[in-house]
Each structure stands twice: as structure tokens, then as C-alpha cells.
C-alpha positions, 0 to 999 in steps of 0.5 A: 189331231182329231176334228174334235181336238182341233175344235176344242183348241180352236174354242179355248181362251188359252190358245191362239191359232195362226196360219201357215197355209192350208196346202204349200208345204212342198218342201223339194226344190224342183215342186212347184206346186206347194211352195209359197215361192212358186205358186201364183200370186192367186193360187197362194191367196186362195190358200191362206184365205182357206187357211185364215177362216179354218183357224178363225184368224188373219192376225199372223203368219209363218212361213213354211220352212221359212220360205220368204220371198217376195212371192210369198210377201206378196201373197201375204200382203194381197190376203190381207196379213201384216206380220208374219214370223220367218224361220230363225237361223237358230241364233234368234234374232231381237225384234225392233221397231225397224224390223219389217213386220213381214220377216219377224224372227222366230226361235226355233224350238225343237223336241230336241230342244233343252230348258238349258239351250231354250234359256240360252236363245231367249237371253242372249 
């Protein structure tokens, strides 16, 4: 996406933009560096507070990869957020008023994805 093309999303009314951190998805479980599960506590803040004020928003957070930890609960917690959505399991998950708001489950939608299989994980 072009500097321009995010601009204009980012001035739409019809899109929302959230983080999901700035530089912490390294994904290989020997890296520390780029994992929300292995920075410090101040290098993981840093980030998402960059993140934040480039989307313009610190309402929500999801997890790279899924990665949700207590490192990464607490960074969160420290940079201000309230409610972050981890990865599903594909099953879903509901959402209750007992859920902890810094571990909501997500659906996940891939480009694979049907209407059909899309239609079964949002009514079962």
C-alpha cells in the first residue's frame, strides 16, 4: 500500500485502523528481537506507542501471530490499551462479559476462506 493509499484510508469514516505493532513480527522462535514475547517491556511499549500515533488510535490491539503472553499483556497494559483480540484456533471463540478483554478471540478470515465456511464460524 502507497503512503497515499494509507492516507486516505486512514481519513475515511468507513475504516478504522488498529495497531499490531510497528516492528515485532519476527515469527522464528530462536529471534528475539521482533517478538512481543521477547522484547523488554520498554522496547514493546516504544513500538506500539509509534504504532498508535501512525494509525491515529489506541482503542484496540491484535496480536501478531497471536503471540499473547504475559510480555505482551503487559506491554499493552503499560502503553495504555484495554482490549486486544488474540488469534483464533479457527473454531472462534464467543465473547462474554467474563472474557478478559486482553485475550478477545478473533475469527480468522483467510483468502482461502468461503461465504460457506465464513457463514459456518460466525453461526455456530
Amino acid at each position: 500500500m502507497s503512503k497515499k493509499e494509507f492516507d486516505e484510508m486512514k481519513e475515511s469514516k468507513n475504516i478504522v485502523m488498529h495497531s499490531h505493532t510497528h516492528d515485532m513480527h519476527g515469527t522464528s522462535k530462536e529471534e528475539t528481537k521482533n517478538r512481543m514475547d521477547r522484547v523488554s517491556i520498554e522496547f514493546g511499549v516504544d513500538d506500539i506507542n509509534k504504532s498508535s500515533e501512525i494509525v491515529g488510535n489506541k482503542d484496540s490491539f491484535c496480536y501478531p501471530f497471536g503471540i499473547s503472553d504475559g510480555n505482551a499483556k503487559e506491554i499493552l497494559i503499560q502503553a495504555g490499551y484495554t482490549l486486544a483480540f488474540k488469534m483464533g484456533d479457527g473454531k472462534g471463540g464467543r465473547v462474554t462479559r467474563n472474557s478478559n478483554k486482553l485475550e478477545l478471540p478473533r475469527l480468522c478470515i483467510y483468502r482461502h476462506t468461503t461465504q460457506n465456511e465464513f457463514i459456518s464460524m460466525v453461526t455456530n
